[in-house]
C-alpha positions as CSV (number, residue, x, y, z in Angstrom):
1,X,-155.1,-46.9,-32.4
2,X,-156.0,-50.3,-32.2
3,X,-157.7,-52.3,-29.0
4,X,-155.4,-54.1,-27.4
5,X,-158.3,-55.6,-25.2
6,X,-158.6,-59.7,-25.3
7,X,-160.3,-60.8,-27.9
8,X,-162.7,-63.8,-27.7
9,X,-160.4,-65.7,-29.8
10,X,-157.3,-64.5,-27.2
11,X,-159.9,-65.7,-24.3
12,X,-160.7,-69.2,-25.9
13,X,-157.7,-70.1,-26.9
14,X,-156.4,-69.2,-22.9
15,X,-159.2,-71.2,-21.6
16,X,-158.7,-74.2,-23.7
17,X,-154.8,-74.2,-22.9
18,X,-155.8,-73.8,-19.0
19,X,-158.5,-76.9,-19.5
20,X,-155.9,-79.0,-20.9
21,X,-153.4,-79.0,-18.1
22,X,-153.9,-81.5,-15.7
23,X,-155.7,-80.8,-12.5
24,X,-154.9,-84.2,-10.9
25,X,-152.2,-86.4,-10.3
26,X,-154.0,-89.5,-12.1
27,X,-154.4,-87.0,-15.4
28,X,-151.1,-86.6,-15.3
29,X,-149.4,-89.0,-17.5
30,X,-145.5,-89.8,-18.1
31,X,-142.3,-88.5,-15.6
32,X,-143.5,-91.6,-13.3
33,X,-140.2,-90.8,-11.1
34,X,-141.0,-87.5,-10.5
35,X,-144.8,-87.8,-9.4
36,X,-143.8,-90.5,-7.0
37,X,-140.6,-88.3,-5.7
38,X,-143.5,-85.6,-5.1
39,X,-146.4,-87.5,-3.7
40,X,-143.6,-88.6,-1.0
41,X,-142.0,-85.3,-0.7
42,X,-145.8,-84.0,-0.7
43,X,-147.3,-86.1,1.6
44,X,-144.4,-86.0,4.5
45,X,-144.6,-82.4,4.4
46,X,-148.2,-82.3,5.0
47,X,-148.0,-84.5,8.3
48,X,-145.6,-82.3,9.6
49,X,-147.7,-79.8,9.0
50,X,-144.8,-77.6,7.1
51,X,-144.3,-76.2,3.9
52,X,-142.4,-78.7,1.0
53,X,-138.9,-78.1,1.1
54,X,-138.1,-75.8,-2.2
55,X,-137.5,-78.0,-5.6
56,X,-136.4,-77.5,-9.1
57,X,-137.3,-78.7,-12.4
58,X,-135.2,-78.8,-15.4
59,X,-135.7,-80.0,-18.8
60,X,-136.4,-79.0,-22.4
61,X,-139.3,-76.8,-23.0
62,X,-142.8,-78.2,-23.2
63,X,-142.7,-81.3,-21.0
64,X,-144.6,-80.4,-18.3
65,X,-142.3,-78.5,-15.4
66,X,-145.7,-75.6,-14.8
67,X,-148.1,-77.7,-14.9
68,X,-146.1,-80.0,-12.3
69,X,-145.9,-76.6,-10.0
70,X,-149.5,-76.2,-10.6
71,X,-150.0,-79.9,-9.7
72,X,-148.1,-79.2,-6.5
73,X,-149.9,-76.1,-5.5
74,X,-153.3,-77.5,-6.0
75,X,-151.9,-80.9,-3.8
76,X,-151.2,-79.0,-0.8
77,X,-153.6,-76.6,-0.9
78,X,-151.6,-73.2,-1.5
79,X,-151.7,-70.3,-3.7
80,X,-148.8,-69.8,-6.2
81,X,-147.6,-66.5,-7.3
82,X,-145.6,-67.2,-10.5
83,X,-142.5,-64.7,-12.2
84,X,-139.7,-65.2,-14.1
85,X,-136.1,-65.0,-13.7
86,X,-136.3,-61.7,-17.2
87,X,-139.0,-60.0,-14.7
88,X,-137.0,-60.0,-11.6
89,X,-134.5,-56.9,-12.6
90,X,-133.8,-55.2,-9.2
91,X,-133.5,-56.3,-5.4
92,X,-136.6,-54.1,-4.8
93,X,-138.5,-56.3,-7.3
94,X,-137.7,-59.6,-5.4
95,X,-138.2,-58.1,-2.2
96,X,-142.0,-57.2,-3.2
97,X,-142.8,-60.4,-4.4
98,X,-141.2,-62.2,-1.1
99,X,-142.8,-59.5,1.7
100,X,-146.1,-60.1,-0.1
101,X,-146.3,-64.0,-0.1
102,X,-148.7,-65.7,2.7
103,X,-147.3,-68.8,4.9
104,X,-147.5,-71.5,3.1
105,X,-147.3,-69.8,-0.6
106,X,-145.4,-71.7,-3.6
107,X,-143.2,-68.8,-5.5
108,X,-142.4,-70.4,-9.1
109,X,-139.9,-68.8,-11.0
110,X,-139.5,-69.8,-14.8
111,X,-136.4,-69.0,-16.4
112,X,-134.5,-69.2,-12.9
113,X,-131.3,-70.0,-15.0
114,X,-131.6,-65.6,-15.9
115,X,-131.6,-64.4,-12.4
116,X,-128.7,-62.2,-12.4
117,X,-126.0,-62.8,-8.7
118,X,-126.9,-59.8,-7.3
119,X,-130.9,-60.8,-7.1
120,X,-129.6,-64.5,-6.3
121,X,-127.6,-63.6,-3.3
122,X,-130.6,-62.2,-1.6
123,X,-132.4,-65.0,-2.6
124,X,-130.0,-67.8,-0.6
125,X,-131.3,-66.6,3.3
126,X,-134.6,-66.4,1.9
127,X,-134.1,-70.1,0.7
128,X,-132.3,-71.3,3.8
129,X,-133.0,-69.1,6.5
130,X,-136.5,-67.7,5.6
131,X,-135.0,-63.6,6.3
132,X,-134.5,-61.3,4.1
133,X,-131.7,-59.0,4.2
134,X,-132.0,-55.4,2.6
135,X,-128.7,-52.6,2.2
136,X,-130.0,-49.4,2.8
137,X,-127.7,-46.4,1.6
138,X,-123.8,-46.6,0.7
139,X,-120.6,-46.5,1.8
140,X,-119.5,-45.9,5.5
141,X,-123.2,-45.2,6.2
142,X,-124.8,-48.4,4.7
143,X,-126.6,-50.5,6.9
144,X,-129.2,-53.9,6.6
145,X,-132.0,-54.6,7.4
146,X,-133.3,-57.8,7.8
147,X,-137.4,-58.6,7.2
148,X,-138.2,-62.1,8.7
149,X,-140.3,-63.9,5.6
150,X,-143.4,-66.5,6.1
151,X,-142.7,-69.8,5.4
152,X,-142.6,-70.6,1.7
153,X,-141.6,-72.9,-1.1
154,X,-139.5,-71.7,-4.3
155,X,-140.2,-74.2,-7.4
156,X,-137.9,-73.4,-10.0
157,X,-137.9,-74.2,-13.5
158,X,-135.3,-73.7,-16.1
159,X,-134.3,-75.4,-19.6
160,X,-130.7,-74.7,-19.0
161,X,-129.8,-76.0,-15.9
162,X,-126.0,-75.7,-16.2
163,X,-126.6,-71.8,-16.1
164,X,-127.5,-72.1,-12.3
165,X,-124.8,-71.1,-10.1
166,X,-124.2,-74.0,-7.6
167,X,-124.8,-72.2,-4.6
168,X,-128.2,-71.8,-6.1
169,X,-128.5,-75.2,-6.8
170,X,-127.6,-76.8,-3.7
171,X,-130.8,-74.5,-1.8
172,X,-133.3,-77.0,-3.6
173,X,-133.3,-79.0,-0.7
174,X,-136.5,-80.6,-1.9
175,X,-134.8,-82.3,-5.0
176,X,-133.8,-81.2,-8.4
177,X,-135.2,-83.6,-11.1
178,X,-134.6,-83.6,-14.8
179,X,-138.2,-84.1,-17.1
180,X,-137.5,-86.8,-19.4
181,X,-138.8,-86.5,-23.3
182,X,-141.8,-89.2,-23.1
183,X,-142.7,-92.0,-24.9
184,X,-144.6,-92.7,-28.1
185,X,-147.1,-94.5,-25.8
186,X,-147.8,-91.6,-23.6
187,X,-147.8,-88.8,-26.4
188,X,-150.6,-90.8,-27.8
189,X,-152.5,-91.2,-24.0
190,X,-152.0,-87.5,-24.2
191,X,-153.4,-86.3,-27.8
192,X,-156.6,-89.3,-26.4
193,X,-157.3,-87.1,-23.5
194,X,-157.5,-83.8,-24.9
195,X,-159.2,-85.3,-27.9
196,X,-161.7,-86.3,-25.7
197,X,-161.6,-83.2,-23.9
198,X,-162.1,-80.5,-27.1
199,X,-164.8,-82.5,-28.3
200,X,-162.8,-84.0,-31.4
201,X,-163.2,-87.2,-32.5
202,X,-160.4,-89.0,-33.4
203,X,-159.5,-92.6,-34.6
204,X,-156.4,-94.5,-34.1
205,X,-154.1,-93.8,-36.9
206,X,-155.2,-89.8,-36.8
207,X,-154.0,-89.8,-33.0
208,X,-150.6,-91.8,-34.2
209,X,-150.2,-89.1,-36.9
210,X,-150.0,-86.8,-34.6
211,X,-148.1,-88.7,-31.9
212,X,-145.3,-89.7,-34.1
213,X,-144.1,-85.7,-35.0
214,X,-144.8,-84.5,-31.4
215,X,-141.3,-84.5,-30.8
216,X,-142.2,-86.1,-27.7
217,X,-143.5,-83.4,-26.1
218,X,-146.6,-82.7,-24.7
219,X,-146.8,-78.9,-25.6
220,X,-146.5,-80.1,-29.3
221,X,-148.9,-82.9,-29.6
222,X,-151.3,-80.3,-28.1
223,X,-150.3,-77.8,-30.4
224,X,-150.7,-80.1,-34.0
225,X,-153.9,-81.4,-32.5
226,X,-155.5,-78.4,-32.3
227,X,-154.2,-77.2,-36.0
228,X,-155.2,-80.7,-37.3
229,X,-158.8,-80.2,-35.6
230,X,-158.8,-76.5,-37.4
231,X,-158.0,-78.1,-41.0
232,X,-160.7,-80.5,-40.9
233,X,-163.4,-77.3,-39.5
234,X,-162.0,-75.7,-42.6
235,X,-162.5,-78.7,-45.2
236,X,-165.4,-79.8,-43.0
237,X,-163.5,-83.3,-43.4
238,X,-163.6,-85.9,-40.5
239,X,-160.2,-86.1,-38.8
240,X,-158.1,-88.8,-40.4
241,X,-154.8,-90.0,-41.2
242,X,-155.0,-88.1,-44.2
243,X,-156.2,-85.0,-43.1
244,X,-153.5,-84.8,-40.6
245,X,-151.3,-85.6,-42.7
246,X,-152.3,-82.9,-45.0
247,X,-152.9,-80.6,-42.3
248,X,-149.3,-81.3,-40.9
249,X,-147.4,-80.6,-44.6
250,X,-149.3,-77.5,-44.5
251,X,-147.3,-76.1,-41.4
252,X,-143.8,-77.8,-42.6
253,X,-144.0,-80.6,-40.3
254,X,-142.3,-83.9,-42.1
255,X,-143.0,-87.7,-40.8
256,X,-140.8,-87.2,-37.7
257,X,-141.5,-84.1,-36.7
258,X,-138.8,-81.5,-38.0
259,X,-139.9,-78.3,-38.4
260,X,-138.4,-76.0,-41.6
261,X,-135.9,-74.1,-39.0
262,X,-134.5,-78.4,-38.4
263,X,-134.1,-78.7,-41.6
264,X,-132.4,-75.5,-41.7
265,X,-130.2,-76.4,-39.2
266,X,-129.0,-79.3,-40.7
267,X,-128.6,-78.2,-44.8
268,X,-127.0,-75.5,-43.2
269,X,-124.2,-78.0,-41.5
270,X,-123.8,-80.2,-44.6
271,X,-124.0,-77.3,-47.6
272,X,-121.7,-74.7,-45.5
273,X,-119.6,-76.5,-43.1
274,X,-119.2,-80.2,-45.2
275,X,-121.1,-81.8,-42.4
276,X,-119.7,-80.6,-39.3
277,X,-118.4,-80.3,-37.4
278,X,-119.2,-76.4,-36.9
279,X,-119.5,-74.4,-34.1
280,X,-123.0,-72.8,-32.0
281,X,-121.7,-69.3,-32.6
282,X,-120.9,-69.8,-36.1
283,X,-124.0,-72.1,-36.9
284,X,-126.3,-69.1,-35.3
285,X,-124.6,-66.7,-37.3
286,X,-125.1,-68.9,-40.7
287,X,-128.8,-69.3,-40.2
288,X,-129.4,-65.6,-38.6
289,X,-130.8,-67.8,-35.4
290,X,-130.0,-67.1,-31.7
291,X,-128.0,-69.3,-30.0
292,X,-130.5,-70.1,-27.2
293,X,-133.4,-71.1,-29.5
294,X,-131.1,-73.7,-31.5
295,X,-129.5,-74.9,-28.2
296,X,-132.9,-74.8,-26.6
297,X,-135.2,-76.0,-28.9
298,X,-134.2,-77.9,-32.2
299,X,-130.7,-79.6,-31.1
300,X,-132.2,-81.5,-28.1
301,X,-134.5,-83.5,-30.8
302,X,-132.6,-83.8,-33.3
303,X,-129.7,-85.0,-31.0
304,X,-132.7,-87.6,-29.8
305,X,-133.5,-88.5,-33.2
306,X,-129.8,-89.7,-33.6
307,X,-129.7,-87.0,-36.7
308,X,-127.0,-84.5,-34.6
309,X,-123.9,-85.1,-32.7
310,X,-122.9,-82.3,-30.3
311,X,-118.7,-82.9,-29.9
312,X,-115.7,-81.1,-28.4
313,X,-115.2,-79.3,-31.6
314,X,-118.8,-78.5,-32.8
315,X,-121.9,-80.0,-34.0
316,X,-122.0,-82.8,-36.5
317,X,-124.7,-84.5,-39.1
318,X,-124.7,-87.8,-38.6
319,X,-125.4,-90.7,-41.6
320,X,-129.1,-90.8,-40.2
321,X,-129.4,-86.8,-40.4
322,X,-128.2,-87.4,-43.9
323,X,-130.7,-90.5,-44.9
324,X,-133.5,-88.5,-43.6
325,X,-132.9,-85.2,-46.4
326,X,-132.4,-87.7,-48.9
327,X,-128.6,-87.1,-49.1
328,X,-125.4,-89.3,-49.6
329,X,-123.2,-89.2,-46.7
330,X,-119.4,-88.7,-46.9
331,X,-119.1,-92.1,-45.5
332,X,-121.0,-93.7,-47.9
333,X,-119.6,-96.5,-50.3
334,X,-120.6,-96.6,-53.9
């Protein structure tokens, strides 16, 4: 039987993700909106001496919606307990986590978009009224109780925001703000800093390597720094251009980012379905994918790339999709 105990790998690897997160508003960089939406929100609710009103983040994954919560915890001084909308399965497990939080506690839920109605019904007078109210029994015989909850603040997040109900919606009285994908300019402000913070050195045009198939995401440009940094410890090579580029091949990654299961996506539309357009369910089927991870994860940058269309009757390859394998288009004139 093997030990399933963490490894000092596991425990490095958690420790170095945990130091790169921002602890500070000024580390923080991009979503310039948002921060100044919360430092208002933040700082009003501090000199009334109350908790913030309850808010909810949405946007694809890897742009920053935890570490914002984190952010917000640390600003006002509170302790978060953090779930997920897959872990909360029964009233019961809701009610524990809401008869256990302290006044003044942030609750963030991730995935809030898979809470099922029944659990979000017992959330609303939670939300709005601060009670909780429990059945107890059935039929004729039924009766509620209601538990009277300390003064919280719910931060959701959720990459599929048009899966929350609009009663649920409308309780985030605190704001709901969409995290935007973030410029060229502050992917490379970001791969600088934890550069500088894991001890790599890294010149200019290493750092734009990396910046440019980040898919202008934060969670990315962390992840290809950290491979890059491993191929060079391998080679024992300085981190340059070349090694990233090298290093970057290596996992499948082209000049603007795509991964293998992009590419996939998109020979899949042209070879099978003469360029679109083609449906999610059928697309999923084609490539043996799940629906959420194509919806979730590859369309939103290839839609920003300007390489998909998503219409009315399915999804589409557009000429730039086609330029970029290196195939005619349809539309194209000999």
């Amino acid at each position: 039987m093997k030990d399933k105990s963490p490894t000092n790998t596991d425990s490095e690897a958690l420790f170095l993700d945990t130091t790169l997160r921002p602890s500070k508003w000024d580390d923080y960089i991009g979503q310039k909106n948002i921060k100044k939406n919360l430092q208002i929100l933040l700082t009003a609710a501090k000199e009334r001496n109350h908790p913030p009103e309850h808010i909810l983040f949405y946007g694809s994954p890897g742009l920053g919606k935890t570490t914002l919560a984190h952010l917000i915890a640390k600003e006002i001084n509170a302790q978060m307990k953090v779930t997920s909308g897959p872990a909360i399965e029964k009233i019961g497990d809701l009610a524990s986590i809401l008869t256990n939080l302290s006044p003044g506690d942030i609750l963030f839920i991730d995935e809030i978009h898979r809470l099922n109605k029944t659990i979000e019904e017992v959330l609303y007078p939670a939300m709005e009224s601060g009670s909780l109210d429990i059945i107890i029994g059935k039929g004729p015989s039924a009766r509620t109780i209601q538990l009277e909850l300390p003064p919280f603040t719910l931060i959701g997040a959720t990459t599929r925001i048009a899966m929350i109900s609009s009663p649920l919606r409308s309780r985030f009285s605190g704001g709901i703000f969409k995290l935007e994908f973030y410029t060229n300019d502050e992917i490379q402000d970001i791969i600088t800093r934890s550069a500088k913070i894991l001890g790599i050195e890294l010149n200019k045009d290493a750092g734009s390597e990396i910046a440019k198939r980040s898919r202008f995401t934060p969670r990315t440009a962390n992840y290809l720094l950290k491979r890059a940094r491993d191929f060079s410890q391998v080679h024992k090579s300085d981190m340059t251009k070349e090694s990233v580029d090298e290093a970057l091949k290596l996992l499948g990654i082209d000049e603007v980012g795509l991964t293998p299961a992009d590419r996939d996506i998109l020979h899949a539309i042209i070879n099978k379905f003469s360029g679109g357009p083609v449906g999610l369910n059928t697309l999923a089927a084609a490539l043996s994918e799940e629906q959420a991870t194509i919806e979730e994860f590859n369309e939103p940058y290839l839609i920003q790339l300007g390489f998909l269309d998503r219409t009315p009757r399915g999804r589409v390859v557009t000429a730039s999709g086609y330029d970029h394998l290196g195939i005619k288009s349809p539309g194209t004139l000999i």
